[in-house]
C-alpha positions in Angstrom: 219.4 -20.3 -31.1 219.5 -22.3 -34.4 222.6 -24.3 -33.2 220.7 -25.6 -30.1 217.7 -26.3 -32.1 219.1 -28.1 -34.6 221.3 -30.3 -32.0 218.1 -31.2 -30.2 216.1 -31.9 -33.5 218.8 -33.6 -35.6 218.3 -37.1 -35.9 215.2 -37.2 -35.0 215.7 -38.5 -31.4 215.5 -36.6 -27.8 218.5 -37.1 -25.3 216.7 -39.7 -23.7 214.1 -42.1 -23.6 211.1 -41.6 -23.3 210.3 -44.8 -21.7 211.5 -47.6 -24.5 212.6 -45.0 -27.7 214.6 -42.0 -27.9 212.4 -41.5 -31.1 210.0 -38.6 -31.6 208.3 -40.6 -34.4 207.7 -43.2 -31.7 206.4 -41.1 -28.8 202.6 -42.1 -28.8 199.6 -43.1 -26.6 200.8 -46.6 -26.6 204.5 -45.3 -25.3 203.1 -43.2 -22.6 201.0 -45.8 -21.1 204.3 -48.2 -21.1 205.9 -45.0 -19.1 202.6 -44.6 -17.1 203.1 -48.7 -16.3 206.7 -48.5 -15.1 206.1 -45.2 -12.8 203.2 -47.0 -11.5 200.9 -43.5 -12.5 197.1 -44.0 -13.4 196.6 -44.3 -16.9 193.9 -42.1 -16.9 196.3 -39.3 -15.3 199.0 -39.6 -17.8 196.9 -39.7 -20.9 194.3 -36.8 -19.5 197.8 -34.6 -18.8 199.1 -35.1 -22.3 196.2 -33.9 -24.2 195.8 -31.1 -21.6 199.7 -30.2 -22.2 199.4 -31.1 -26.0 196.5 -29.0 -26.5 197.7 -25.9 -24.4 201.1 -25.7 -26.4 199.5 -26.2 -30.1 197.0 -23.3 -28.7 200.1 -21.2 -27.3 202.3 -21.7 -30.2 199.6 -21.4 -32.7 199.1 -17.4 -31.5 202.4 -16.3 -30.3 205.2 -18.0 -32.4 204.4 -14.9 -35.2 205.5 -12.8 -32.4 208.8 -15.1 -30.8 212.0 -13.7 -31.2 212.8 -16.3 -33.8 213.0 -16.5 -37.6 210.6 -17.7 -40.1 212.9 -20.3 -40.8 213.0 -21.5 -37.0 209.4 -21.6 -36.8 209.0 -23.3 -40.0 211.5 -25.7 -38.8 209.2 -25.9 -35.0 205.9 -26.6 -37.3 207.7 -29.4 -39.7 209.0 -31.1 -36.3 205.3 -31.1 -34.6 204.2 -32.3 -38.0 206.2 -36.2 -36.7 205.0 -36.3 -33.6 202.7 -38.8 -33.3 201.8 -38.1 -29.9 200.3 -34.4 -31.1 197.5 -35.8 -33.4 196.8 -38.5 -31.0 196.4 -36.0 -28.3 194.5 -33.6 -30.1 192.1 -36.3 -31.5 
């Protein structure tokens, strides 16, 4: 499991982009309303669905990640990777 986590975290960009960046320090608001734009979705939608989806998952791995079948040091590595995601505090705000 570390091996795939670490490929997917290393270099701090995702496999594709998101709509203009690869970069998770870059997925915001601002990006998701771009993406919203080009998939001609409602604003509204898009940003309601990602603080829905954000808030569900911080609540979800905030209980159970103690009880994953994962390491310390993969959470730890889970929680420092949320940490740079701008798109979680803009979310949760």
């Amino acid at each position: 499991m570390w091996g795939i986590l670490k490929q997917h975290l290393q270099g701090d960009q995702s496999a594709l982009n998101f709509s203009r960046t690869r970069r998770f320090d870059q997925f915001t608001k601002e990006e998701l309303l771009h993406l919203a734009g080009k998939a001609a979705l409602p604003r509204k939608l898009v940003l309601d669905t990602a603080r829905e989806t954000v808030g569900l998952f911080m609540d979800r791995w905030s209980s159970e990640k103690a009880h994953l079948p994962m390491s310390r040091h993969i959470v730890k590595v889970i929680d420092n990777h949320l940490k740079t995601l701008p798109i979680i505090g803009e979310a949760t705000s």
